[in-house]
FIKOLZA-1660 file (N, C-alpha, C; in steps of 0.1 Angstrom, whole numbers, plus 5000, padded with zeros to 4 digits):
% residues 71
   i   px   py   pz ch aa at
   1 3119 4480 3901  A  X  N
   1 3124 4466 3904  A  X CA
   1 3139 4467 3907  A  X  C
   2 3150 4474 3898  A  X  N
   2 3157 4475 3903  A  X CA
   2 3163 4484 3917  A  X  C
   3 3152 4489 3924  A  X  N
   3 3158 4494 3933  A  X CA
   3 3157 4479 3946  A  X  C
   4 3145 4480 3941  A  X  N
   4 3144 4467 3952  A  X CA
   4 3157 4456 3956  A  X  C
   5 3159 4448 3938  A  X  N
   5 3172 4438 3937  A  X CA
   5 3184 4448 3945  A  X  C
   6 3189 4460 3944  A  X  N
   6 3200 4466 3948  A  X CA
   6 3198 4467 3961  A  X  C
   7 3186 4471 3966  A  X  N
   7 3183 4471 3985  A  X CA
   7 3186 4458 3986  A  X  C
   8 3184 4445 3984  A  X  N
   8 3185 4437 3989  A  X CA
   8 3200 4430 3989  A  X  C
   9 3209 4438 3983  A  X  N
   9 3222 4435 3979  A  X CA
   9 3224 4425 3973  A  X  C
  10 3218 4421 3963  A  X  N
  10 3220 4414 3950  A  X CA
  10 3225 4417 3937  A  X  C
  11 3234 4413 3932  A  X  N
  11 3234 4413 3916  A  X CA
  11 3225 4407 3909  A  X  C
  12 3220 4412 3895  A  X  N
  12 3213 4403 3887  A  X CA
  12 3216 4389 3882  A  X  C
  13 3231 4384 3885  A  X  N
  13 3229 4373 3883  A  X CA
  13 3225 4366 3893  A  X  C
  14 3232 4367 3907  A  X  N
  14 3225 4363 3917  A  X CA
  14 3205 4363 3920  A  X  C
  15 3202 4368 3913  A  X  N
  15 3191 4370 3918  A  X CA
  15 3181 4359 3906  A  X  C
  16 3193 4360 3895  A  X  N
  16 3184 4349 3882  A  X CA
  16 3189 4336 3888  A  X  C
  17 3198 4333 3892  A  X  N
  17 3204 4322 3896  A  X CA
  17 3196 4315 3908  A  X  C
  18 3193 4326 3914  A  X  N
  18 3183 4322 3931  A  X CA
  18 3169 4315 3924  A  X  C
  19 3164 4322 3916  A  X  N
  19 3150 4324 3907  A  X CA
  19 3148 4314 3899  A  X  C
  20 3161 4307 3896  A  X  N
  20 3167 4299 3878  A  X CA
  20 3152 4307 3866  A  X  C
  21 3162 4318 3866  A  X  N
  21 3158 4325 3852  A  X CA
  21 3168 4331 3842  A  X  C
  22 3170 4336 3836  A  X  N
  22 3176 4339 3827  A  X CA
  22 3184 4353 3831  A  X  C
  23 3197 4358 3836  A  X  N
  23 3198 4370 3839  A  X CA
  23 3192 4384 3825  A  X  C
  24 3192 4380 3816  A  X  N
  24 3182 4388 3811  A  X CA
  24 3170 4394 3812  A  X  C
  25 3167 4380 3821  A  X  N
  25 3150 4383 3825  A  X CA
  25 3154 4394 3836  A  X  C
  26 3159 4395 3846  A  X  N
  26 3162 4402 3856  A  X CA
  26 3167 4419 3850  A  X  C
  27 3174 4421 3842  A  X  N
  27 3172 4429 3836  A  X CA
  27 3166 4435 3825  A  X  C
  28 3157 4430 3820  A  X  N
  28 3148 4438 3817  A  X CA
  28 3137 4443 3830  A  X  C
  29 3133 4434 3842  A  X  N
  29 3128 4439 3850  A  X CA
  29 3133 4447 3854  A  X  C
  30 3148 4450 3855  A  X  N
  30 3154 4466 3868  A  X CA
  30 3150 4476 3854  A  X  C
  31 3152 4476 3839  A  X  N
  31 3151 4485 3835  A  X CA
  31 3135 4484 3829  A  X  C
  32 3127 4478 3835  A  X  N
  32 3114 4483 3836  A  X CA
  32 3107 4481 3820  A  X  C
  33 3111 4471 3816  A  X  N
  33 3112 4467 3801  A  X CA
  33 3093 4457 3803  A  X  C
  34 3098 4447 3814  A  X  N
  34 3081 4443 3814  A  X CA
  34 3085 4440 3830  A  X  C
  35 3073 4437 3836  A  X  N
  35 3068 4428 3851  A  X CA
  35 3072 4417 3850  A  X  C
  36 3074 4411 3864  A  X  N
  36 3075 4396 3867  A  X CA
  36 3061 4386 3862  A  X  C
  37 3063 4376 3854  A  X  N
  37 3049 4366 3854  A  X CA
  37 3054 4358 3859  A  X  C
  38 3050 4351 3871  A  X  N
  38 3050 4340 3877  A  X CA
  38 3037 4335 3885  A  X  C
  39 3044 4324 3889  A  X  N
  39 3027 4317 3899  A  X CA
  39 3029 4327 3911  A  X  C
  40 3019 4320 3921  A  X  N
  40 3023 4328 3938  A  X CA
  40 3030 4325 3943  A  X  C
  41 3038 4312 3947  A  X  N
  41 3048 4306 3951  A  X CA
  41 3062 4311 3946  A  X  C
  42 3065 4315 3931  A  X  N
  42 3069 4322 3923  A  X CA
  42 3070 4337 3932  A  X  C
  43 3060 4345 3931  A  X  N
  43 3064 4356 3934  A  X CA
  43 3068 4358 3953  A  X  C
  44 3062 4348 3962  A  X  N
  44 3065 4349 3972  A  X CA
  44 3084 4344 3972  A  X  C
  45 3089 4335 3965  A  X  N
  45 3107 4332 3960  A  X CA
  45 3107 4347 3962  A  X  C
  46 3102 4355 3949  A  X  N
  46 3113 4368 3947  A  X CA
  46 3107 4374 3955  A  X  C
  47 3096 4377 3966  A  X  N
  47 3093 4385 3978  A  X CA
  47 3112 4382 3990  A  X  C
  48 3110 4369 3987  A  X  N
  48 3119 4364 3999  A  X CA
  48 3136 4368 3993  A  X  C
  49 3136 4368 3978  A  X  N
  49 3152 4373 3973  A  X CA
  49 3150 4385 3975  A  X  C
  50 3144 4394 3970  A  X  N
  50 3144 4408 3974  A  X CA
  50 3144 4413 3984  A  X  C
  51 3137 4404 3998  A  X  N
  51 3134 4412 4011  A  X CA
  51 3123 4424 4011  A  X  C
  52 3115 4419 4003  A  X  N
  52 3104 4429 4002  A  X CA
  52 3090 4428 4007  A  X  C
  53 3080 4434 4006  A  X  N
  53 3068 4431 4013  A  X CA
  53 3062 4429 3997  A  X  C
  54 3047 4420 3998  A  X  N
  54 3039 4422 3990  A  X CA
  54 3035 4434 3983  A  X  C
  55 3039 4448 3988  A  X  N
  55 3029 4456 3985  A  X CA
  55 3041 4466 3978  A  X  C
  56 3057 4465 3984  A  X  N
  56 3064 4468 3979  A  X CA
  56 3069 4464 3961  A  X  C
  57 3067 4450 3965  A  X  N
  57 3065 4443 3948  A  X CA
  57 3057 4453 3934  A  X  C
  58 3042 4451 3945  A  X  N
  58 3033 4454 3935  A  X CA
  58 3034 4466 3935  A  X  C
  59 3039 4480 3941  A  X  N
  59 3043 4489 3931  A  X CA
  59 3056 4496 3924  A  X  C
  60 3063 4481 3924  A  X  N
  60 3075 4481 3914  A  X CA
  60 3069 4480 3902  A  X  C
  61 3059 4469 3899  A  X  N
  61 3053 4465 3888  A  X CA
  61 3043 4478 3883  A  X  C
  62 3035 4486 3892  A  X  N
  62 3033 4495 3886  A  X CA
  62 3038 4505 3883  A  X  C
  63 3052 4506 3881  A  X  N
  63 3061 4515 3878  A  X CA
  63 3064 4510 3861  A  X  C
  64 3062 4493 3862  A  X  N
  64 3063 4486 3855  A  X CA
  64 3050 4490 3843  A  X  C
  65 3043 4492 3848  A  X  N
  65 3029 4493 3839  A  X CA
  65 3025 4506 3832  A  X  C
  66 3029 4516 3842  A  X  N
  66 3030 4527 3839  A  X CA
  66 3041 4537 3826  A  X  C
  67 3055 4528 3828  A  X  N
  67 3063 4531 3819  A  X CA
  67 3060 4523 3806  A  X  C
  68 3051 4512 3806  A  X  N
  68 3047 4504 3795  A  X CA
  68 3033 4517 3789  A  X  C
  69 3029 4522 3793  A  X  N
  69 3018 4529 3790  A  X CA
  69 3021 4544 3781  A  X  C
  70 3032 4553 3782  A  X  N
  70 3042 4562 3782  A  X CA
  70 3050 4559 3766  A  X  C
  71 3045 4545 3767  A  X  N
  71 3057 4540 3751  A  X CA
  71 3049 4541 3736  A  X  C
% end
């Protein structure tokens, strides 16, 4: 996740701020702590803050799943 937010040249606050979430929440995603839960409308926002494709999302989160699996 965090490579994504950094390709897209954002900071984490910028990116909780775009989102209104908590920059917390933003970091624990770059450090892979949990996945994004949102609606679809929700994940299509952070498709469009990040500059990413659907498919690049979904295997940030399983990078996300995977390092949850490992603990």
């Amino acid at each position: 996740m965090k490579q994504l937010r950094e390709r897209s040249g954002k900071t984490a606050q910028q990116v909780a701020s775009e989102l209104g979430v908590a920059q917390s929440t933003i970091n624990n995603w770059d450090q892979l702590k949990y996945a994004p839960r949102m609606t679809a409308s929700g994940f299509q926002r952070l498709m469009s803050v990040y500059q990413c494709t659907f498919e690049e999302l979904m295997d940030a989160e399983t990078a996300v799943k995977v390092g949850d699996s490992n603990d």
